[in-house]
C-alpha positions, 0 to 999 in steps of 0.5 A, spaced: 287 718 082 292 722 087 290 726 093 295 730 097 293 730 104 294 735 109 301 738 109 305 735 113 308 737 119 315 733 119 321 737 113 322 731 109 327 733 102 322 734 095 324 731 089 329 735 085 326 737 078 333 735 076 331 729 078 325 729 074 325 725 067 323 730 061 326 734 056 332 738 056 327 744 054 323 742 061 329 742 065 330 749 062 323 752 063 324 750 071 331 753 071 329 759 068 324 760 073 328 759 079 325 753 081 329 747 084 325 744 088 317 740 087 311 742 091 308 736 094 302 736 088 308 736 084 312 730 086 306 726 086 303 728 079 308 729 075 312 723 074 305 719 074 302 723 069 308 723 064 307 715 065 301 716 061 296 715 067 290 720 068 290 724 075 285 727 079 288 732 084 285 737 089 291 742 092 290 748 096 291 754 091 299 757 091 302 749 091 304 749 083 298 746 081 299 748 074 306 746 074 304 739 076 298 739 070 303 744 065 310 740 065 306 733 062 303 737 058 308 739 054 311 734 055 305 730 051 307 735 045 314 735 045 313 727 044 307 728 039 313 733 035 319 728 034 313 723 032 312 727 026 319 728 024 
């Protein structure tokens, strides 16, 4: 379970989606949105999701919660695809 506690007060450098290990198709999806930087919701989620692991995540409303659970998401499809290939 991940929990994002409240915002912190101190500017600390978010994770690039650059940095994020997905598809090709991802990375683009995120650059045609305008979207260089992960929220803290997403930057604690995402990598553990794309791992397999389930999450239970409560953020305020406008912190990309559905970024978060949408890119695994995805992601979990575009690995069942190459599987059937």
């Amino acid at each position: 379970m991940v929990y994002c506690k409240k915002i912190r007060t101190e500017r600390r450098r978010n994770m690039l989606y650059s940095e994020l290990q997905c598809s090709e198709a991802s990375h683009k999806a995120v650059e045609q949105m305008g979207v260089a930087e992960m929220t803290e919701i997403q930057e604690k989620t995402i990598p553990v999701m794309l791992a397999g692991r389930d999450v239970i995540a409560k953020a305020p409303t406008g912190t990309g919660k559905t970024c978060a659970f949408g890119i695994p998401v995805a992601e979990s499809f575009g690995a069942k695809d190459s599987e059937d290939l």
